[in-house]
C-alpha positions in Angstrom: -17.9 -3.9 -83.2 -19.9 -1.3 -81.2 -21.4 -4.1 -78.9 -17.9 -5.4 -78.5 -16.8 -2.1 -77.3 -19.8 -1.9 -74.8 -19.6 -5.3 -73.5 -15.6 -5.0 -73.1 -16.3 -1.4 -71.2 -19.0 -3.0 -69.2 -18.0 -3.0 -65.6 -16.9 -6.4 -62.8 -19.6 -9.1 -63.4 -21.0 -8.0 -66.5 -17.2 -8.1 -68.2 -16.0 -11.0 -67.0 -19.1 -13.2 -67.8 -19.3 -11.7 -71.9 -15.6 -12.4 -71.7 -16.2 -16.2 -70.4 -19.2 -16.5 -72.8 -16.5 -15.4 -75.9 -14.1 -17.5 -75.4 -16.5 -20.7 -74.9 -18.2 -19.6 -78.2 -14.4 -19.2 -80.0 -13.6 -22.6 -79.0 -17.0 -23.8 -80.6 -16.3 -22.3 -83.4 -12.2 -23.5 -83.7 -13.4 -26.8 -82.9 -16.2 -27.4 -85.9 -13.5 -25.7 -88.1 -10.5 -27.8 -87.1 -12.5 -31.0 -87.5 -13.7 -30.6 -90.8 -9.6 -29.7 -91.7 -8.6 -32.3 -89.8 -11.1 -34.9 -92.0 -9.2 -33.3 -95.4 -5.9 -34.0 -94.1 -6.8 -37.2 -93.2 -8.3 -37.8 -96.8 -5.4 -36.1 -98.9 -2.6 -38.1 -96.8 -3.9 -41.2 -97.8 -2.5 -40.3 -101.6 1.5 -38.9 -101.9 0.8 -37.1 -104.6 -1.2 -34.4 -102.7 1.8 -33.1 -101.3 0.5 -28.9 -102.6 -2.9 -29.8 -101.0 -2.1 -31.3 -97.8 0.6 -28.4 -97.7 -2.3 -25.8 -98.1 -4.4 -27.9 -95.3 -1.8 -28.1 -92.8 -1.0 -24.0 -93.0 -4.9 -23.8 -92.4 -4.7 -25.9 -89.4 -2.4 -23.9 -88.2 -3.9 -20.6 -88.7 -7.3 -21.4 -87.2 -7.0 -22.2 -83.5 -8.9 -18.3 -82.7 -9.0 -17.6 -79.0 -9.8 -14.4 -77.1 -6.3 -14.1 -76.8 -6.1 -12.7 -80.1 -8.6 -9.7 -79.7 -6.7 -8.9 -76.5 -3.3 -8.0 -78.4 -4.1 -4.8 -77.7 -5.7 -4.8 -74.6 -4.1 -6.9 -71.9 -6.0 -7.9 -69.1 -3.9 -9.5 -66.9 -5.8 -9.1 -63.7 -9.1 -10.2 -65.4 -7.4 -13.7 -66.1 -6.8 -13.4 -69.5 -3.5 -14.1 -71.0 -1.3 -11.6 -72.5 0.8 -12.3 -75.7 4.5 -12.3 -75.1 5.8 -13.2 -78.2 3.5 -12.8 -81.3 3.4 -16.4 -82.6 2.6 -15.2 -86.4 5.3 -13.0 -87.0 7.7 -14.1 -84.2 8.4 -11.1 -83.1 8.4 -9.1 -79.6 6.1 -6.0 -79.2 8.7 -4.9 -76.8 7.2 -1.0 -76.1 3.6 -2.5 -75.9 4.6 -5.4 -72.9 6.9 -2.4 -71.2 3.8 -0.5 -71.1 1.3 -2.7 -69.8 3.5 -4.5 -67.0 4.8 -0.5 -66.3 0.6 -0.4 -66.0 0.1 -3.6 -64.2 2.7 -2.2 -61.6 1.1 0.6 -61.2 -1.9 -1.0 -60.2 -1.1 -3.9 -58.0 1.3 -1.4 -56.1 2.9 -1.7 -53.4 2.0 -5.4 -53.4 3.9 -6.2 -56.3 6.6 -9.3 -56.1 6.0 -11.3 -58.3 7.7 -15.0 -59.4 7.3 -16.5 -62.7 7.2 -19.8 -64.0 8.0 -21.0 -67.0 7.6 -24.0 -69.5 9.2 -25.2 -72.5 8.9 -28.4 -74.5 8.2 -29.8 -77.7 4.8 -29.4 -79.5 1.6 -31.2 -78.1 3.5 -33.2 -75.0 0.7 -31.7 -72.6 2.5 -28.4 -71.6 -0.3 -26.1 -71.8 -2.3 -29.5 -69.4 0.6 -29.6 -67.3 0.1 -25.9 -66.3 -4.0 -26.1 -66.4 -4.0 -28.9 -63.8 -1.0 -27.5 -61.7 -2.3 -24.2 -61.4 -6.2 -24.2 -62.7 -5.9 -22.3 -65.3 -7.4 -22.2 -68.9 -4.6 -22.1 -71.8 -5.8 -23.7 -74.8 -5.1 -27.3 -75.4 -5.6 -29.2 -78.5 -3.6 -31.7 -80.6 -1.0 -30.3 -82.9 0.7 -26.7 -82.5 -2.5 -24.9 -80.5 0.5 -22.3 -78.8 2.0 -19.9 -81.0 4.6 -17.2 -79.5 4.4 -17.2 -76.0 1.5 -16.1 -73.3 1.5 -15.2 -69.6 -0.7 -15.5 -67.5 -0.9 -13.5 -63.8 -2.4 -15.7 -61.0 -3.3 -13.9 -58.0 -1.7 -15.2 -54.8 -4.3 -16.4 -51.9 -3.4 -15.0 -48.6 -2.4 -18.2 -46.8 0.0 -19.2 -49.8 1.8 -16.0 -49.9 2.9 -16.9 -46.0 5.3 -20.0 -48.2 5.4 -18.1 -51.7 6.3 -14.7 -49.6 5.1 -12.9 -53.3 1.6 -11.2 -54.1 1.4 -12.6 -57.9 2.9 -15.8 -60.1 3.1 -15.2 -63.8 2.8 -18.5 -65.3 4.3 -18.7 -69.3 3.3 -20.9 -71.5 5.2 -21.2 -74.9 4.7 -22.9 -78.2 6.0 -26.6 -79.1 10.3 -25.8 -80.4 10.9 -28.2 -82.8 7.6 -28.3 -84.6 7.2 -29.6 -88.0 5.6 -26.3 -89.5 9.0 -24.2 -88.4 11.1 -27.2 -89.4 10.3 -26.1 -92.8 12.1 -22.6 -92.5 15.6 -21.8 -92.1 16.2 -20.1 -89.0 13.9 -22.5 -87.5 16.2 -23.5 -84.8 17.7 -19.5 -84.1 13.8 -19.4 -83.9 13.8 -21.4 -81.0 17.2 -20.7 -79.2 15.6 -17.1 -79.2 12.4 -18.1 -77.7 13.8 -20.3 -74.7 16.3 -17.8 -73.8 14.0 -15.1 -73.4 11.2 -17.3 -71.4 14.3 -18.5 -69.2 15.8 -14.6 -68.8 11.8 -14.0 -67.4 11.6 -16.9 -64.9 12.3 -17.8 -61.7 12.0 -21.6 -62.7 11.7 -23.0 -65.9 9.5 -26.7 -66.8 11.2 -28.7 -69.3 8.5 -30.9 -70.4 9.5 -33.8 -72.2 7.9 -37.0 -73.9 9.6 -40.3 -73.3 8.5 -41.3 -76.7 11.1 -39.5 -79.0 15.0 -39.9 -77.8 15.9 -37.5 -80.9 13.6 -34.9 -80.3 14.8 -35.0 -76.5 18.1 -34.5 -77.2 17.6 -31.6 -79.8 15.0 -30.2 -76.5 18.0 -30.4 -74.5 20.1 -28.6 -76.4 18.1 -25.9 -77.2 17.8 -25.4 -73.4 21.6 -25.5 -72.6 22.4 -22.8 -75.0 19.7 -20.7 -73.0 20.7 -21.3 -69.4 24.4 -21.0 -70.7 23.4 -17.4 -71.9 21.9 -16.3 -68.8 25.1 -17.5 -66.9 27.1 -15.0 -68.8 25.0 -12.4 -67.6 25.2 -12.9 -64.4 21.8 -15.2 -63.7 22.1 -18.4 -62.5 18.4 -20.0 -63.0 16.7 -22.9 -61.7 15.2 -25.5 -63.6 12.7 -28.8 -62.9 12.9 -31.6 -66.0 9.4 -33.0 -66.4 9.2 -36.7 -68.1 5.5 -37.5 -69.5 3.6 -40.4 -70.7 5.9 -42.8 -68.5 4.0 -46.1 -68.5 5.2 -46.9 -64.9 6.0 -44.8 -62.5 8.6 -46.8 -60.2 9.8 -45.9 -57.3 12.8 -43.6 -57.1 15.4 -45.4 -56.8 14.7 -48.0 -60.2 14.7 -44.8 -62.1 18.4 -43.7 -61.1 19.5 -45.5 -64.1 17.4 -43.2 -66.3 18.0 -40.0 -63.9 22.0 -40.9 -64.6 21.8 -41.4 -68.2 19.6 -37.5 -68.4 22.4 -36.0 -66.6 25.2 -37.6 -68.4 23.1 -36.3 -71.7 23.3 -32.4 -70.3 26.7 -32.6 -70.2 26.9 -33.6 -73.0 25.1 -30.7 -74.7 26.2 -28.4 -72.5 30.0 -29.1 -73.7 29.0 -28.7 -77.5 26.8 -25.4 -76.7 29.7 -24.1 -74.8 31.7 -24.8 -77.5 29.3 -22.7 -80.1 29.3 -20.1 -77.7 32.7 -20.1 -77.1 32.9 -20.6 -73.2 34.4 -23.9 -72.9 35.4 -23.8 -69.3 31.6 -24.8 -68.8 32.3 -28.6 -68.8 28.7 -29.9 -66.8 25.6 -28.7 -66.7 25.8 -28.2 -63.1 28.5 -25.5 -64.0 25.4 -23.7 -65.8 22.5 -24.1 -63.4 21.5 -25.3 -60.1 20.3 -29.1 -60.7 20.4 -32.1 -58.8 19.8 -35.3 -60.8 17.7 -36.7 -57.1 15.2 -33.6 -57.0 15.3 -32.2 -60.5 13.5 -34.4 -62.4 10.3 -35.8 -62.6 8.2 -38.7 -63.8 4.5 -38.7 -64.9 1.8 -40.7 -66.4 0.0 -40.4 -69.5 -3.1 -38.1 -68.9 -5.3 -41.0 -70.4 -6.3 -44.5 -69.1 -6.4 -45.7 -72.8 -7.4 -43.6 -75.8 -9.6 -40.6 -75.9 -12.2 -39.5 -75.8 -13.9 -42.3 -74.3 -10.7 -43.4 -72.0 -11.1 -42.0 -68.4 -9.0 -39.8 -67.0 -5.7 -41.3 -65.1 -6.2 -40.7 -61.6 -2.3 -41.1 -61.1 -1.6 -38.3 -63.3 -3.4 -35.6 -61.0 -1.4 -37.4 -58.3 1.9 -36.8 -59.7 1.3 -33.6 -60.8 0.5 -32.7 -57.2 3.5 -33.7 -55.9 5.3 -32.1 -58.5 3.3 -28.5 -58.2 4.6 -29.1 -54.3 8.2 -29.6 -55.3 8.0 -26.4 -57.6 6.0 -24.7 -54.3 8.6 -25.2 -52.1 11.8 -24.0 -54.5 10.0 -20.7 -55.4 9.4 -19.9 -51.4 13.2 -20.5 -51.3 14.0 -18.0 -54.2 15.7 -14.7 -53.7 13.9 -12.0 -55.0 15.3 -8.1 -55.7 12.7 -5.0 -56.9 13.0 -4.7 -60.4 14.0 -1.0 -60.4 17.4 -2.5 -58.4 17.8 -4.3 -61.9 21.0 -2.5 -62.1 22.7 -3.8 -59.0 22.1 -7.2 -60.2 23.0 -6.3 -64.5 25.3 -3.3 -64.1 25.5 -3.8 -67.9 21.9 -3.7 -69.1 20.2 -0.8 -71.2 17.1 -1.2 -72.7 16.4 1.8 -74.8 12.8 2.4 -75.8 11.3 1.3 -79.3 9.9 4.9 -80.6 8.4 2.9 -83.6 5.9 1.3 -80.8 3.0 3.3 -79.4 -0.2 2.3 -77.4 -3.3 2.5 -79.5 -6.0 5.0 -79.2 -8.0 2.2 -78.4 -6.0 1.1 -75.4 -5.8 4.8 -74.2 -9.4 5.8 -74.5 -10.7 2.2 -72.0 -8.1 3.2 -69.5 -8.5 7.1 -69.8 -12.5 6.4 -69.3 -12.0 3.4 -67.0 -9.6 4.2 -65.1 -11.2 4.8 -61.9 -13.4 1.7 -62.4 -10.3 -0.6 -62.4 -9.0 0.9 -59.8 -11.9 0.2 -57.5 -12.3 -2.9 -58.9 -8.6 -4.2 -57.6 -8.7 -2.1 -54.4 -5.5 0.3 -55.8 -5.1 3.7 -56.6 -5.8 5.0 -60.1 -3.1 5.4 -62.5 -1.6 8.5 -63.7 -3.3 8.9 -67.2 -1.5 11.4 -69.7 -4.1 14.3 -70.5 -4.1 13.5 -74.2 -5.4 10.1 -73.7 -8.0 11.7 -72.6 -8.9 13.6 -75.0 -9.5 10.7 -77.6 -12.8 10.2 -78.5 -15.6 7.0 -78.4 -15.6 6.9 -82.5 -11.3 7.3 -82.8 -11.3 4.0 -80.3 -13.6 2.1 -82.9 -11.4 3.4 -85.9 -8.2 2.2 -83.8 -9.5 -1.0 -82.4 -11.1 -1.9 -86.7 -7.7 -0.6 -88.1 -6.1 -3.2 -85.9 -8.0 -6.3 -87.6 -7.8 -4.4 -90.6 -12.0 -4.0 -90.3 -13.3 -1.9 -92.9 
């Protein structure tokens, strides 16, 4: 723990290469344990009767995909690259005071030069969201088969100079979301409040939201779908009116535009479909089409794309035509987000009159987290070419060895 601390504290260079050198030695170590799970559950599935084992097996699975996201729950370096937990994907819940605080910091830091556009994707579990955002943007969010995302994680991306000129914002925060509709949360009750929950809040954060969907699975879609309506109709009724790009993988051929009008038609008719029944749950049935909810056009807002593979991994090669379409599709999303409006977020209140946000009492900062940026705080500023932050005086009187208690009582470290 105490070289942790003094690698983690380590300034520029040295931090970002022991942070780079972590998570490739975390994925080594996911990766050796995943495949000897994987073997067993191959193995107990081949007799019904193991139905307690593979149970046991399959909960394992899904609680050993370890990243360095999960030793940065209480740190949050966004502008080191690493993603920050939105949603806490074990206990579904929303550390609400924590993520106040650190974009509250992150503002702080990156100010004046602060607009910032998010982008959002939702779909359901291992259809290549977390690739679709890696290859659009070059970014690193884990990627493995079955549920690898739990919660929700953002990401900021720092916006090149030229860019900005079209982007006219500093930063993109790019979400990435765990798979709705997966079989371990099918198992639960509130499984599907569950999700509803988790796409409206991604959609309330973004400017434009990627509904990534497999051709594969018509049922799945539709339940996709609706989970989707119900959010965008929810941010209607407070006033937002989002934008939204649908995102069809694993097509087998890509035809030209207009032989997919038939399938662009048939979409369309589908969302208003589920937008009549969601409006009916919600009780706003004047909403009647989708297009009453969101901006969309059936011509622009939808997208097909390859499957990632030439054949069957690992030895297939990579499909050349997937990088292509993802291309023109990161261009597409490009040129709607240099067309969005954008308003400071302390005018919040001229665009939600209604909005209050109290602040969680039962959340506070850990000692840890006070004591690096207390100590550091100069550093980071230098580092990112901002002023230093405005650090409460008794953060800095917390000790070296009340950091290493704070940071072990966190992962319950004896």
């Amino acid at each position: 723990m105490t070289c942790f601390i003094s690698a983690i504290s380590s300034p520029g260079i040295e931090r970002r290469y022991f942070l780079k050198w972590m998570r490739m030695n975390l994925d080594n170590l996911s990766r050796e344990k995943l495949s000897g799970l994987r073997k067993q559950y191959k193995e107990k599935c081949k007799d019904a009767e193991n139905k307690e084992a593979i149970k046991v097996i399959d909960k394992e699975l899904s609680n050993s995909s370890l990243g360095t996201e999960h030793f940065f729950r209480e740190m949050g370096l966004l502008l080191d690259g690493f993603p920050l937990e939105l949603v806490d994907g074990d206990a579904s819940n929303i550390p609400l005071t924590w993520v106040s605080d650190v974009l509250s910091q992150l503002n702080e830091l990156v100010s004046p030069k602060n607009k910032i556009l998010v982008v959002t994707v939702l779909g359901v579990q291992s259809t290549g969201k977390s690739t679709l955002l890696n290859t659009m943007f070059g970014v690193q969010f884990a990627v493995s088969s079955g549920r690898c995302t739990r919660g929700a994680f953002m990401l900021l991306i720092r916006i090149n100079e030229d860019v900005k000129k079209v982007l006219n914002c500093d930063f993109m925060v790019i979400i990435d979301t765990e798979g709705l509709r997966s079989a371990e949360l099918a198992q639960l009750d509130d499984s599907y409040e569950h999700d509803n929950e988790l796409a409206t809040l991604v959609v309330g954060l973004s400017d434009i939201t990627i509904i990534n969907i497999a051709m594969e699975n018509s049922t799945q879609m539709k339940d996709i779908l609706q989970i989707v309506v119900h959010a965008f109709l929810r941010m209607k009724e407070v006033g937002k009116k989002p934008k939204c790009q649908f995102v069809h993988q694993n097509v087998s051929d890509v035809s030209a535009n207009e032989n997919t009008l038939r399938e662009r038609k048939l979409l369309l008719d589908q969302l208003n479909e589920m937008t009549q029944a969601a409006a009916k749950m919600e009780k706003k049935e004047k909403n009647k089409f989708f297009t009453d909810v969101m901006e969309y056009n059936p011509e622009t807002g939808s997208w097909y794309i390859p499957g990632l593979w030439n054949g069957n991994p690992p030895m297939a090669p990579v499909n050349a035509g997937y990088s292509e379409a993802v291309y023109q599709f990161k261009k597409n999303i490009t040129q709607i987000l240099g067309n969005c409006e954008w308003t400071p977020y302390k005018k919040y209140k001229d665009i939600y009159p209604d909005w209050k946000i109290p602040p969680d009492g039962s959340y506070e900062a850990s000692d840890y987290w006070k004591y690096v940026m207390a100590k550091f705080n100069e550093e980071f500023a230098k580092e990112y070419g901002l002023k230093p932050a405005d650090i409460p005086t008794a953060w800095k009187k917390i000790t070296r060895l009340q950091a290493q208690q704070s940071l072990k009582g966190s992962y319950n470290i004896n």
